[in-house]
N, C-alpha and C positions, 0 to 999 in steps of 0.2 A: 426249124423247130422254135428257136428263140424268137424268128418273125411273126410265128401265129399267135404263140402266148401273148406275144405284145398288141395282136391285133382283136386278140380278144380280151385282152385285158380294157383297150381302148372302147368295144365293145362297152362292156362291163359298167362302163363310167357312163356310157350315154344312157344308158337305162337307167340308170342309179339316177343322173341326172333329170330325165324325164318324171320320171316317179316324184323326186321333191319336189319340183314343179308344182304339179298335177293335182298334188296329195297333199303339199305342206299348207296350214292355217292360214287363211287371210289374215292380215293384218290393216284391221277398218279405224277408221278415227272414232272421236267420242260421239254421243247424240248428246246435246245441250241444249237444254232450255233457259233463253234469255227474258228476265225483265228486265229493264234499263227506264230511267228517267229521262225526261225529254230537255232540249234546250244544250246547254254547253257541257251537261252531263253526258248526252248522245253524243258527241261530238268526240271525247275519251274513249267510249266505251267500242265507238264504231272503229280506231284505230285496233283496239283487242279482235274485233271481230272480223277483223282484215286479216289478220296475224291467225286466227284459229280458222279461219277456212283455207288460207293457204296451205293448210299443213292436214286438212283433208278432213275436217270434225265439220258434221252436219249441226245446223243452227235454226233453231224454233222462235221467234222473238214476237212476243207480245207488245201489243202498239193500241193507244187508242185510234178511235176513230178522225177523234180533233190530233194533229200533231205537227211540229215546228218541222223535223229535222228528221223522225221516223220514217223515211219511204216504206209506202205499202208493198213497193215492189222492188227486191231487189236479188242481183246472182249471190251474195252473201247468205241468205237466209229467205226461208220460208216465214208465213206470218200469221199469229194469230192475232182475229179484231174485238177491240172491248170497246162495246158505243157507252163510252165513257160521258159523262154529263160537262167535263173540265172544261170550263170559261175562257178561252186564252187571254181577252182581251182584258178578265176580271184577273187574271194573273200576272197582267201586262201593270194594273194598277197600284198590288200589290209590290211588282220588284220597286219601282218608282217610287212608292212611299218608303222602303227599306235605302232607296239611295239617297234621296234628299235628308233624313235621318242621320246618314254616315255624314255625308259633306256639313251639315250643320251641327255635329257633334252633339246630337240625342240618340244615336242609338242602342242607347239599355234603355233608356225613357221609353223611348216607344213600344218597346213591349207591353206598357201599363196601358198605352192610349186606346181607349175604346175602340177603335176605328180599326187599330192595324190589330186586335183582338177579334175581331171580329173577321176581319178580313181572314187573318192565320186560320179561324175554327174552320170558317166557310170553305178554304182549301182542302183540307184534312177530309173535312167531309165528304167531297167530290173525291176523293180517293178510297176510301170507306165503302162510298155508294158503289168503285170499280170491285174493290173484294167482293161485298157481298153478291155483284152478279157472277162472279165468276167460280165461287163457292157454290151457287142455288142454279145455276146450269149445270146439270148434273149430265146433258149430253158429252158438253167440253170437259167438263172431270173427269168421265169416260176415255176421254180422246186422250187426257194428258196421261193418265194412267198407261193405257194399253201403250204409248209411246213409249216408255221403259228409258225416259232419258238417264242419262249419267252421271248429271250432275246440273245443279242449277247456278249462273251467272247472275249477279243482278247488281246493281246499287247502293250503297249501303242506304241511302237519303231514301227511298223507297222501300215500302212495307208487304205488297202484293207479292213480290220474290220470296220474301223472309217467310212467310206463312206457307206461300204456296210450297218452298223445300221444306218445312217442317212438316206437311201434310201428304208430301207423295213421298217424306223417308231421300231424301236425294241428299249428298255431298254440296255444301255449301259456298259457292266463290266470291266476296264480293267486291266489287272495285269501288274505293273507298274515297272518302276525304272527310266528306262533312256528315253529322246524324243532327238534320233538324238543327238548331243553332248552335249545336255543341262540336268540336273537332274530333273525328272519332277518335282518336287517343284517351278520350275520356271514357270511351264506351270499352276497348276493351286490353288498357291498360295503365297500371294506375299512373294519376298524375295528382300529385299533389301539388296544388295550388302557391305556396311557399316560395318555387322557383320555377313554376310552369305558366306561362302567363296567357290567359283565357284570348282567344280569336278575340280581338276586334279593344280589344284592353287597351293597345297603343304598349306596353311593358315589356322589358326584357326579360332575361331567368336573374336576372342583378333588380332585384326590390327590395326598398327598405320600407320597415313597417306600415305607412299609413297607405302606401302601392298595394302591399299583400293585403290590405285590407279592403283597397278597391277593387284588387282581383277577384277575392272572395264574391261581393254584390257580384261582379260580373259575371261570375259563375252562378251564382244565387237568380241573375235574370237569366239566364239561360234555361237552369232550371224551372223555373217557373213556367219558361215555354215549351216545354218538354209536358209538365204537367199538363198541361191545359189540353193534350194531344192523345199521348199515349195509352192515359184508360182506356179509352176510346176502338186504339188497337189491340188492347191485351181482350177487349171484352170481344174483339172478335175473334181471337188465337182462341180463348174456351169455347165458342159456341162453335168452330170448327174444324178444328184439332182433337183427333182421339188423346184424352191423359193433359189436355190442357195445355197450357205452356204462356210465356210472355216474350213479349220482343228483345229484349235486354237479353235474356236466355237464349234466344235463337242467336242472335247476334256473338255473345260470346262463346258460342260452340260454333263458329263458323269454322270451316275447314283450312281458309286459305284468305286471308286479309291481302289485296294490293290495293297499297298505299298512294295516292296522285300526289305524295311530295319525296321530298329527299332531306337527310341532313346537312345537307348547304344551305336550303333554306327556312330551317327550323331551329329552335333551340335544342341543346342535350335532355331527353326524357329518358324514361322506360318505355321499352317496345316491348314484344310479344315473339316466338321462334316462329309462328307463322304467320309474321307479317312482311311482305316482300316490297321495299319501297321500288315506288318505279313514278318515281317524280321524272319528269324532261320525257317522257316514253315516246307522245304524242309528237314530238321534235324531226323536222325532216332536213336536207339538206337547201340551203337559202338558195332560191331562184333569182337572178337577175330583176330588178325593179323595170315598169312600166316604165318607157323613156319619160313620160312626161314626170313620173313621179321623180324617178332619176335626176329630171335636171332642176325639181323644186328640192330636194336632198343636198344636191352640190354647190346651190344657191346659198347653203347656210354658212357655205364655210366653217371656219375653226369652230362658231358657234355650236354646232351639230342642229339634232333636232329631238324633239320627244316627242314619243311615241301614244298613246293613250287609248286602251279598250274599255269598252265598257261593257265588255261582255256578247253572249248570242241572242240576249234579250231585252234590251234598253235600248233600240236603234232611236227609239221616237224622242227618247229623254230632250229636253231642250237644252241648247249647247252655252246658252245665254247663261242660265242657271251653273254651269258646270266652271266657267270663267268667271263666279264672282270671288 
């Protein structure tokens, strides 16, 4: 007697088991739609998108047709194409002029110069021209719609993401550092200038009066290259956004701010409860150097060596200029 109840008790459980099986809810990843910026900002964002597809979330990412670093093709993600008008080579002239600026110690100057004004509008615009086709294709708004993504990823430095989630209603993610020449800490949390010292200042949070005065100008050119930009975007947020809106706005309702620094390498500010720093993210474990590199490394001796990048987009800079 006691053998069968136990054999059908065992029974019992197999069914039971079968049925959760069979019956219990999938458990599927997110659908996300990426915009990301191209250059050493793709370069971040594609370490995120490594990390979100392993863990099983399907990935949409929008790419121009010109691009550095965007594969059209890859097991990560699926792609949408925007034959975008962007210049690379006229982009390539623009970083150049922003370098030779820093190493010669004008760059708040050159914000006034005709040249690198002109150059800034002419960008914006090429990017402008990307919204408005992607807005006035009303096939692909179709497509993004019926898609029923999740939530949108994008850049903060790029404005195509910021509208396109204020316009499909989506959860906002975005991976962060810079907003146009300002650090995003300015955008969405306060810093006052007094003991915050503006990107590119040279200052610590230790300034005595006539410092906090240069800070100030440096914040003051910054803004002014904000100015010369963002009407521009806000006037396309009203003509295609129901109820309107501006970028500053989308941006401080974003859902979820990650940070590309850390307080090791920043001064003490105000942050925000949903900003998650994730400074060093993109950090892998150090591989063995190339022997030949290896043995110009141990040729320095106690000397050591320094190291110096100039980034994913200055390969061409002259090295002449960078040694004076």
């Amino acid at each position: 007697m006691g053998n069968t109840s136990w054999i059908d008790l065992k029974g019992s459980y197999f069914i039971i088991s079968v049925f959760l099986v069979c019956f219990a809810p999938a458990c599927d990843g997110g659908n996300i739609l990426v915009c990301p910026l191209d250059g050493s900002h793709f370069t971040n964002m594609k370490v995120l998108l490594e990390e979100l597809h392993s863990h099983g979330h399907k990935l949409t990412l929008m790419r121009s047709n010109h691009s550095w670093y965007i594969e059209e093709q890859s097991h990560l993600y699926s792609t949408i194409h925007i034959p975008s008008k962007f210049d690379l080579k006229f982009f390539g002239v623009f970083l150049e002029k922003q370098l030779q600026a820093q190493i010669e110690g004008l760059a708040s100057l050159l914000f006034f110069a005709p040249e690198f004004i002109s150059l800034f509008k002419n960008i914006h615009q090429m990017w402008q021209d990307d919204i408005h086709y992607v807005f006035n294709n009303k096939t692909l708004l179709k497509e993004l719609k019926d898609a029923k993504y999740d939530l949108m990823l994008t850049d903060s430095g790029g404005t195509l993401g910021l509208i396109l989630a204020k316009y499909l209603n989506l959860p906002l993610v975005l991976n962060a550092r810079w907003f146009n020449a300002l650090d995003s800490h300015f955008v969405f949390a306060p810093s006052p200038v007094s003991y915050i010292p503006v990107t590119g200042s040279g200052f610590t949070d230790k300034m005595d009066f006539f410092q906090r005065v240069q800070n100030v100008i440096h914040l003051s050119f910054a803004l002014a290259h904000e100015y010369l930009v963002i009407p521009g975007y806000n006037a396309l947020c009203e003509k295609y956004v129901q109820d309107g809106c501006d970028i500053a706005s989308i941006m401080q309702d974003a859902d979820i701010w990650l940070f590309r620094s850390d307080f090791v390498f920043d001064f003490p500010r105000p942050t925000m409860p949903n900003v998650v720093y994730i400074g060093g993210f993109q950090c892998k474990p150090a591989q063995p150097l190339p022997a030949e590199l290896e043995d110009f490394v141990q040729s320095a001796g106690e000397h050591g060596v320094i190291i110096m990048t100039m980034g994913s987009l200055s390969t061409d800079y002259p090295v002449h200029s960078l040694m004076k």
